[in-house]
N, C-alpha and C positions, 0 to 999 in steps of 0.2 A: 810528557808535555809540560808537567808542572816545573820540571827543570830549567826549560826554555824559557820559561814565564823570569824564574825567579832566577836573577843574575846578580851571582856574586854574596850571596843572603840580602839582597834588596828587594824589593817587590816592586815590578815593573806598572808602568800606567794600562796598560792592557789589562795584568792580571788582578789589579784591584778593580777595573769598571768590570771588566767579567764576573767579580763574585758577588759587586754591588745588582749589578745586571738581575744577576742570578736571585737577592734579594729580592729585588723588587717582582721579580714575577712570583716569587711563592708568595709573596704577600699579597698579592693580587689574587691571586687564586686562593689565598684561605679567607679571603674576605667574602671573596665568589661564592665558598663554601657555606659561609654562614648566611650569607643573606640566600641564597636557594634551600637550607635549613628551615628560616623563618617563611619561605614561600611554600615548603611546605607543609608546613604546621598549619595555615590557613587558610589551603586550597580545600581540608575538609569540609570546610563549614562552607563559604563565599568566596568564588578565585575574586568577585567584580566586587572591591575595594578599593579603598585610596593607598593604604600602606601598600596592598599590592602595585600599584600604581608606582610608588617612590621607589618600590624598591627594583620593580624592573629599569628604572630608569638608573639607578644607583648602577645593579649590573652594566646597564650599556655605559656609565662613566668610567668602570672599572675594565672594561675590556679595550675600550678608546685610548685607557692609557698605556695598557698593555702596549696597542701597536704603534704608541708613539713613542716608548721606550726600544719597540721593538725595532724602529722605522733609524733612531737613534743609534743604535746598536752598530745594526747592521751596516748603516750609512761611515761608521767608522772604523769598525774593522773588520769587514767582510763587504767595500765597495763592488768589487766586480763578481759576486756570485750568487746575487738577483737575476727577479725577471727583466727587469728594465732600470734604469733610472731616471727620474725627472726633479730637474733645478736639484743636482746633486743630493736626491734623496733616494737610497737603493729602496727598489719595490721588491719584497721575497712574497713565497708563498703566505707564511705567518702572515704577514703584514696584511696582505687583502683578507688570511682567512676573518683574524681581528678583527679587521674591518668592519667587513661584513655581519659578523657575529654581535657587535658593539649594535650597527645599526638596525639588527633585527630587534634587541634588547629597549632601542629606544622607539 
């Protein structure tokens, strides 16, 4: 696959948003990490604080942008192998699970 990507020893515009792509979601998730880290280190004492507060809210900013990266993505190089589209934005599984997950968070 990486051959197709890479034409000629160039690096295609596909293959670089792919591994930017691919960036941005571990970093999103090691962030996810740390702040469920610090949620847990303080659900011993009091879950009902404020910092708890910022940081579930932090979580659901961190997931929201997940699936607008995600919604990004997909919307350009995987148009037809969503659920649906709407105003040219493909809707996948990820994208609603995201979603969903982002708005539980906040």
């Amino acid at each position: 696959m990486v051959t197709s990507l890479i034409i000629g020893s160039k690096i295609t515009l596909k293959f670089l948003f792919t591994k930017i792509f691919i960036a941005i979601v571990l970093l999103g998730y090691s962030i996810a990490m740390y702040v469920l880290l610090g949620l847990a280190d303080t659900l011993k004492e009091s879950p009902f604080i404020k910092t708890n507060i910022k940081r579930f809210n932090c979580l659901g900013y961190i997931f929201f942008i997940e699936a607008i990266v995600e919604a990004t993505y997909s919307s350009i190089f995987r148009p037809n192998e969503g659920i649906a589209q709407i105003f040219g934005l493909n809707i996948t599984i990820n994208l609603v699970t995201l979603a969903i997950i982002s708005l539980t968070f906040f």
